[in-house]
C-alpha positions in Angstrom: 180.5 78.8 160.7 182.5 81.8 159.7 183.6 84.4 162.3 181.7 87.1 162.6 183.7 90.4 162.7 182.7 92.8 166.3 181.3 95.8 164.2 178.6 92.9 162.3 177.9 91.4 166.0 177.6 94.8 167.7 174.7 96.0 164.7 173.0 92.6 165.4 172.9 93.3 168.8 171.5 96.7 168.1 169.0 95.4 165.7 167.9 93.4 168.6 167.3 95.6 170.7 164.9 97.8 168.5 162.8 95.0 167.4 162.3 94.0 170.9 160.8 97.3 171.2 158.7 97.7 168.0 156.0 95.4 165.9 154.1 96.0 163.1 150.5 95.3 163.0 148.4 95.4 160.5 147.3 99.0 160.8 151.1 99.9 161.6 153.0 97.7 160.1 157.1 97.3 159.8 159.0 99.4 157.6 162.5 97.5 157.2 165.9 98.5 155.8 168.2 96.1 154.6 172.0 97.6 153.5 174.2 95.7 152.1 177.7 96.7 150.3 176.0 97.0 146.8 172.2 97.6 146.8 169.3 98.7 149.4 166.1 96.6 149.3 163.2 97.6 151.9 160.3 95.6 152.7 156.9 96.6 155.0 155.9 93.8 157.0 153.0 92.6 159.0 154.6 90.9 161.9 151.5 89.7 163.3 150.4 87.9 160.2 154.2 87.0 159.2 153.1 88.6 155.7 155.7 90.5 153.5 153.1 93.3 152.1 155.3 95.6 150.2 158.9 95.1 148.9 161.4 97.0 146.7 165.2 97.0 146.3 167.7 98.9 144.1 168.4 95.6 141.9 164.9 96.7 140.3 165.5 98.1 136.9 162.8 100.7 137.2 164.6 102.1 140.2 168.3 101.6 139.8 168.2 102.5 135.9 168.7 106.4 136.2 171.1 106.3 139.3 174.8 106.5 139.3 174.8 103.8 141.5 172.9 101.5 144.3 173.9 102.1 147.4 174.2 105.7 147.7 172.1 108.4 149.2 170.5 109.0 145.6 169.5 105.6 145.7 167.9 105.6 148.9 166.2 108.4 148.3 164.4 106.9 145.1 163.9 103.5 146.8 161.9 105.6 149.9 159.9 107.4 146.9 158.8 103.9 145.4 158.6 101.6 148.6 156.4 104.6 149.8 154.2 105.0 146.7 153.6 101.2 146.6 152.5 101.1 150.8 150.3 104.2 149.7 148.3 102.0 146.6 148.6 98.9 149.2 146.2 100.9 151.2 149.0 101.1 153.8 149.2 104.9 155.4 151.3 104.4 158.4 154.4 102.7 159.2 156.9 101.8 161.9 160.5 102.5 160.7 162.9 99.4 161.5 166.2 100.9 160.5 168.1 97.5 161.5 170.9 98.2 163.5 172.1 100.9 161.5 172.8 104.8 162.9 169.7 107.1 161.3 171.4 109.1 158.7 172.7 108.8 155.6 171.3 106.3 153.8 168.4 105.5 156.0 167.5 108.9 156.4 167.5 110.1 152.7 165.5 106.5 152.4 163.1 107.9 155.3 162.6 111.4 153.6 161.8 109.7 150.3 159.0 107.6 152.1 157.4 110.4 153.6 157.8 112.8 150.6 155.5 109.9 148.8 152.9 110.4 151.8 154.1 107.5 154.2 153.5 108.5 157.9 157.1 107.2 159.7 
């Protein structure tokens, strides 16, 4: 196995540590963020179940095709406006943000205020 550099273990350790704290249900389930160098994807999850209900990612062509790029605060943005208006037709109102590791702001904040412009409750 490869190493793993401190700043990766340290986030994993982090990302931890909020799950042990929060679960989605299935009348609250998991909104979670995945970053990586080049694209967002976010999926809402029903931990109880084990049940992926709602997923969307920036490598989508209807979201990434007006952007200037993927992984940028634009792009989170959008993703949060579509990840949101899908929960919302899934019949999903309410959500429990998992921001994996990651500091809230930035990305995962402009992602956030997309959701809940679309009518999620974070």
């Amino acid at each position: 196995m490869a190493n793993v550099s401190k700043k990766t273990a340290q986030r994993r350790k982090r990302h931890l540590r909020v799950r042990r704290k929060i679960e989605g249900t299935p009348e609250r389930p998991r909104l979670s963020v995945h970053k990586s160098l080049r694209h967002l994807s976010a999926q809402v999850i029903d931990d109880w179940s084990g049940h992926t209900l709602v997923a969307a990612s920036t490598r989508e062509p209807a979201i990434g095709k007006g952007l200037e790029g993927t992984c940028n605060i634009a792009a989170a943005k959008a993703l949060g406006l579509v990840i949101g208006k899908r929960a919302l037709e899934a019949g999903i109102a309410q959500v429990v943000f998992d921001r994996g590791g990651w500091p809230f702001h930035g990305k995962l904040a402009a992602l956030a205020e997309g959701a809940r412009e679309a009518g999620l409750k974070l």
